[in-house]
C-alpha positions as CSV (number, residue, x, y, z in Angstrom):
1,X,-30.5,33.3,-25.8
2,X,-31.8,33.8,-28.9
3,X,-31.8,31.5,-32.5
4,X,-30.3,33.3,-36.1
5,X,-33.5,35.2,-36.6
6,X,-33.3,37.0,-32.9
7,X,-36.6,34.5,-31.5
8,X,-36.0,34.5,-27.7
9,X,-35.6,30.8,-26.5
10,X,-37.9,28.9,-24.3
11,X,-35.9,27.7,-20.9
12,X,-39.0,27.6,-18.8
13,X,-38.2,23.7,-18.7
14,X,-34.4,24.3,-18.4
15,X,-34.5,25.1,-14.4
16,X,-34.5,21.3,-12.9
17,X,-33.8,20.2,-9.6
18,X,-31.6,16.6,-10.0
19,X,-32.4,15.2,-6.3
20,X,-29.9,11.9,-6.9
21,X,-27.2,13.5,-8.6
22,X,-23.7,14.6,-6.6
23,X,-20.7,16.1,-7.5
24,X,-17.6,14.9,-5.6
25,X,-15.0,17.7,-5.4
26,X,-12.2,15.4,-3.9
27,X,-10.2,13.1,-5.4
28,X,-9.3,10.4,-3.1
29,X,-5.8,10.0,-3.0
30,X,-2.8,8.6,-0.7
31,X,-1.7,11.4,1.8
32,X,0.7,9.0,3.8
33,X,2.6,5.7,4.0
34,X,3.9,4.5,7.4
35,X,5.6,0.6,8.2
36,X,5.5,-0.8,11.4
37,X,8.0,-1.8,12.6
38,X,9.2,1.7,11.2
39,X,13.2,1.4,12.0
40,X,15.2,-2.0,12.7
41,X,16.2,-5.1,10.9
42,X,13.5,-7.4,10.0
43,X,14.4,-11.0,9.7
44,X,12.8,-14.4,8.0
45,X,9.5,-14.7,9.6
46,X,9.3,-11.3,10.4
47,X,5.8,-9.7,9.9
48,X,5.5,-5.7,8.9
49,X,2.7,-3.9,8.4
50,X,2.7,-1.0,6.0
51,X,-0.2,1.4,6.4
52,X,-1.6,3.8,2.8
53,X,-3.5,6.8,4.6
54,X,-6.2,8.7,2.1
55,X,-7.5,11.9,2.4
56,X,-10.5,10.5,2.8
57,X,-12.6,6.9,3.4
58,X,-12.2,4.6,0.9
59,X,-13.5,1.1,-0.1
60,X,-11.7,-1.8,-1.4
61,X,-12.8,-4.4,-3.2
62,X,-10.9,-7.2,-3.8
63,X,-7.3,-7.9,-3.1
64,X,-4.4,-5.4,-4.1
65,X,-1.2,-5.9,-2.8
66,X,1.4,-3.8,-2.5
67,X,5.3,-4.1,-4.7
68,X,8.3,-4.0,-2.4
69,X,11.6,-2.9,-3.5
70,X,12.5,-6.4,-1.9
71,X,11.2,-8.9,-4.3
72,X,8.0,-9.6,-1.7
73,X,4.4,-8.3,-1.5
74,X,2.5,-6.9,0.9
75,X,-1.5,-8.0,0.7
76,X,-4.6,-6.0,1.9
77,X,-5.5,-7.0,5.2
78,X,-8.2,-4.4,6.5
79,X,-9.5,-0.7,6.8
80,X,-12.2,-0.9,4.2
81,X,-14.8,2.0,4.7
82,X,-12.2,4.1,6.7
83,X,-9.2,6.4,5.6
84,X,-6.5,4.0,6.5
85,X,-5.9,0.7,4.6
86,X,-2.9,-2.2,6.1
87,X,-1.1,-4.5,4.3
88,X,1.0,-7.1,5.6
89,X,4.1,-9.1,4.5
90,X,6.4,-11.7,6.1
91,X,10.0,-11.7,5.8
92,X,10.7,-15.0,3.5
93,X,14.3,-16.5,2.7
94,X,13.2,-15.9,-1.0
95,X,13.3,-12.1,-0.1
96,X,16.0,-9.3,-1.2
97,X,18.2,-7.9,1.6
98,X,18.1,-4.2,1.6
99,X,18.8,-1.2,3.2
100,X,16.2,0.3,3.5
101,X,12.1,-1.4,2.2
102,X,9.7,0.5,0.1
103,X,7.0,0.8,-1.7
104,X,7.4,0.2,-5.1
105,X,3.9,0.1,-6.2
106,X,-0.4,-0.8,-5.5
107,X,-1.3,-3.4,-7.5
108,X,-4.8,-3.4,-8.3
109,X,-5.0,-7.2,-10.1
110,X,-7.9,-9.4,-10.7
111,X,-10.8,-6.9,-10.9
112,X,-9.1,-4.8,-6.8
113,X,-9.8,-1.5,-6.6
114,X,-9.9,1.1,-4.1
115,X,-12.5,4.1,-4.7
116,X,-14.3,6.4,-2.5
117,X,-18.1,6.3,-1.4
118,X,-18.9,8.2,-5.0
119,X,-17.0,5.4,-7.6
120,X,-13.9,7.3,-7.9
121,X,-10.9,5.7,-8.1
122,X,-8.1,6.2,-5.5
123,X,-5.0,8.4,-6.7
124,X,-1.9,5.8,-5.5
125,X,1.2,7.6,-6.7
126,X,1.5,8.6,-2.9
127,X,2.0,5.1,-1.8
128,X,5.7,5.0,-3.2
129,X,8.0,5.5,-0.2
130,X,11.3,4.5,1.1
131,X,11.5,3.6,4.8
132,X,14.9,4.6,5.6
133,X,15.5,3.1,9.1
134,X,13.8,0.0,8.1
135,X,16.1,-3.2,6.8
136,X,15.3,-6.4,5.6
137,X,18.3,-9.1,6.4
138,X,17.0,-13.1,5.2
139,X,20.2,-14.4,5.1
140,X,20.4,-16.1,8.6
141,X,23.9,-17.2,10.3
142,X,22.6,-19.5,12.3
143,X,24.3,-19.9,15.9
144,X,27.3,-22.5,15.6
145,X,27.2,-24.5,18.6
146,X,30.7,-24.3,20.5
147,X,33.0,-27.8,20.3
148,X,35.1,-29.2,22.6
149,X,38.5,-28.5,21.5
150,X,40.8,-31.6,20.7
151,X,44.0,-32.4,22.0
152,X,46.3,-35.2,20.2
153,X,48.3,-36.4,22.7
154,X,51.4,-38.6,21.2
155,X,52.8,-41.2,23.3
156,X,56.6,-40.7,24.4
């Protein structure tokens, strides 16, 4: 390297060893979404458990939930520090029948995030998923309790 006038430049100072610094080539980011129960119909006061798996650990902070495609949300429940987070929901009357529950969205509200041991934020855009064999039903037809049929009886 040399300036306009063809003077070679000093680097004996250039060559530093930076003992504290790291550079993180991965990207933390959702690899898989699994429910459990996975298949079935869920009913009011049914619990499921949906489970984001990352490529790699990752700590939460906070408490991000999870958007369903049935009106509900699913809050953080555990795996800080590990490559699996939970999040549970209970089936409410309030909630949506359908077909089949997903993911809508990670909702990181109120200051939540998930990042990895370095700082870096969490790609989520793998946590939307459709669980195809897995139904929500919250309107409930209750039992009816059999009667004892009547009979009118006329006098002759």
């Amino acid at each position: 390297i040399k300036d306009a006038s063809g003077v070679a430049a000093n680097l004996s100072g250039a060559v530093k060893t930076f003992s504290g610094l790291q550079i993180d080539p991965v990207l933390p980011a959702v690899t898989q979404a699994t429910a459990s129960p996975g298949t079935g119909t869920e009913h009011v006061g049914d619990t499921v458990t949906l489970t984001l798996g990352f490529n790699e650990a990752v700590k939460v902070s906070g408490t991000p939930t999870l958007s369903l495609n049935n009106g509900a949300t699913a809050t953080y429940v555990g795996g800080s520090g590990t490559s699996a987070l939970n999040f549970r929901t209970t089936v409410a009357s309030t909630d949506t029948n359908t077909s089949a529950l997903a993911i809508t969205g990670v909702n990181l509200t109120n200051g939540a995030s998930i990042k990895d041991a370095s700082g870096v934020a969490a790609n989520l855009a793998g946590a939307v998923k459709t669980f195809s064999g897995l139904q929500i039903a919250t309107s409930s037809t209750a039992p009816t309790t059999p009667t004892t049929p009547t009979t009118t009886t006329t006098p002759t």
